[in-house]
C-alpha positions as CSV (number, residue, x, y, z in Angstrom):
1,X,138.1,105.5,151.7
2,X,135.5,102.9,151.1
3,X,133.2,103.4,148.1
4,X,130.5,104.1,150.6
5,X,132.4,106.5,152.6
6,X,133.2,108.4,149.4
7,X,130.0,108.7,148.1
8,X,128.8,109.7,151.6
9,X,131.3,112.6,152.0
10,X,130.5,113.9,149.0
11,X,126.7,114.2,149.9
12,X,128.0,115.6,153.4
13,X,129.8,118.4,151.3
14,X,126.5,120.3,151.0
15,X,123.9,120.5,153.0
16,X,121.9,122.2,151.0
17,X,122.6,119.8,147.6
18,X,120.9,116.9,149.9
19,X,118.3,119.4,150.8
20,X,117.0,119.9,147.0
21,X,117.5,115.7,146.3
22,X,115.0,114.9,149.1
23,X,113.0,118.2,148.0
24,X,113.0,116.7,144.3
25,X,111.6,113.3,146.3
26,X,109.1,115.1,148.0
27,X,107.7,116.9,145.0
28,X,108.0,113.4,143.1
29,X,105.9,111.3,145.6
30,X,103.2,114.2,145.8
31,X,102.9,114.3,142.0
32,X,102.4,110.5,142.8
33,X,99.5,111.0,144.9
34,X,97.4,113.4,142.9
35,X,95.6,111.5,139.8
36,X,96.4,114.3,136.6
37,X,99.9,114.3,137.8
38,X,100.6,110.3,138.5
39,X,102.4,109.8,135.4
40,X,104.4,112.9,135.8
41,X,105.5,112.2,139.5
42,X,106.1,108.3,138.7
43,X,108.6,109.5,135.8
44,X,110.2,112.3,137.8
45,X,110.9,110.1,140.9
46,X,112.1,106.8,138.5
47,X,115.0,109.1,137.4
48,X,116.0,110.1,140.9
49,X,115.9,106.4,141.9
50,X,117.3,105.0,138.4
51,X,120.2,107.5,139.9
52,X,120.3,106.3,143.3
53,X,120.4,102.6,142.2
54,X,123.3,103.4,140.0
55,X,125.3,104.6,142.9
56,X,124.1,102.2,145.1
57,X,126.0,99.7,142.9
58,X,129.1,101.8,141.6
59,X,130.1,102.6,145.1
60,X,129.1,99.5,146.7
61,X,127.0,101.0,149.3
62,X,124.9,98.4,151.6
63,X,123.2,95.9,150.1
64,X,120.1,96.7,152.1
65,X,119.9,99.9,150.7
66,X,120.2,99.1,147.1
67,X,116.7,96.6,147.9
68,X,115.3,99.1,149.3
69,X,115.7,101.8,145.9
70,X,115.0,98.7,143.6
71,X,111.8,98.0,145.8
72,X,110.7,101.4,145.5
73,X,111.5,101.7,141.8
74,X,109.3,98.4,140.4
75,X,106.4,99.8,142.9
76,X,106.3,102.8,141.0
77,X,106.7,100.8,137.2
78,X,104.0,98.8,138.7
79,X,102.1,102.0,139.4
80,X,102.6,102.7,135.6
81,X,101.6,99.5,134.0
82,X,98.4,100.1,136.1
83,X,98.1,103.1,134.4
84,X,99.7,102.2,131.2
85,X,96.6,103.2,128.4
86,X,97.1,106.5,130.0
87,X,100.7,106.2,129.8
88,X,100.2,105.0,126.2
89,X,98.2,108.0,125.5
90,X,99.8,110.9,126.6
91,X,103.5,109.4,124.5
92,X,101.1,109.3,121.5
93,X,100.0,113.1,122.1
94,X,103.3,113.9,122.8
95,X,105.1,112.3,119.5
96,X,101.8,113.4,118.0
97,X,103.8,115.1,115.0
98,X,102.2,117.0,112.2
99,X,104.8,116.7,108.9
100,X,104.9,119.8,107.1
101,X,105.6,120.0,103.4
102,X,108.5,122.9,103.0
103,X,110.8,122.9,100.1
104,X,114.6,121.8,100.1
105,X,115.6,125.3,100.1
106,X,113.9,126.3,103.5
107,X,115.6,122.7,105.0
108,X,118.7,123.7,103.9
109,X,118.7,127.4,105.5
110,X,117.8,125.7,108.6
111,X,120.6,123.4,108.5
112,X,122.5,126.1,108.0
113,X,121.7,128.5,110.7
114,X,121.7,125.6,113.3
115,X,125.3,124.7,112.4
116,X,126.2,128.8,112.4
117,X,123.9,128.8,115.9
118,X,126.2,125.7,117.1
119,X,129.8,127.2,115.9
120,X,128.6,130.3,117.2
121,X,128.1,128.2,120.8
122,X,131.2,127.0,120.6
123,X,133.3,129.5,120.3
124,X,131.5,131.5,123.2
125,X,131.9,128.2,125.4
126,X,135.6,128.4,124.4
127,X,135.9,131.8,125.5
128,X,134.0,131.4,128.9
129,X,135.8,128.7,130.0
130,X,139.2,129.1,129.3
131,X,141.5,130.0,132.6
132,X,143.5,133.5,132.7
């Protein structure tokens, strides 16, 4: 099988798996069309496309539709660089990060119970996944 053929039988596998990608679209290019949300939607539907562009080009599907995802994807970075003090503003609030003064001690418990959290995970992924 071609590249192309591959990648189109294993969308063809499920019907409903293409269902939810073109569902994910849909709810992508609406975010897109309401102004609170633009920024939202224009990052939601850049990683579907940043996806789709990487496939295009890993299994050599047509060339035509490879333009056609790269089109799509610098209309919606220009759609942010139109909007890019608003873009600039909401990664400020979000990395907006008050430092807090706690002792060594208190750092060091954390560190602690994170690594005990991640054994912990570990082991129960171990046991969850191992065949009878």
């Amino acid at each position: 099988m071609t590249g192309m053929e591959l990648m189109w039988a294993f969308y063809g596998y499920s019907k409903l798996y293409a269902i939810t990608l073109g569902l994910f679209e849909i709810i992508g290019g609406i975010l897109m069309l309401i102004k609170k949300t633009r920024i939202i939607g224009c990052l939601f539907t850049s990683t579907i496309l940043i996806n789709v562009i990487l496939q295009d080009v890993y299994f050599e599907v047509h060339l035509g539709a490879l333009k056609a995802a790269i089109l799509y994807q610098f209309f919606i970075l220009l759609i942010l660089w139109l909007n890019k003090d608003l873009l600039a503003q909401s990664i400020k609030s979000l990395l907006n990060i008050k430092k807090s003064q706690q002792s060594k001690y208190k750092l060091m418990i954390k560190l602690v119970l994170a690594f005990i959290g991640f054994i912990i995970l570990r082991i129960t992924e171990y046991y969850l996944t191992i065949k009878y």
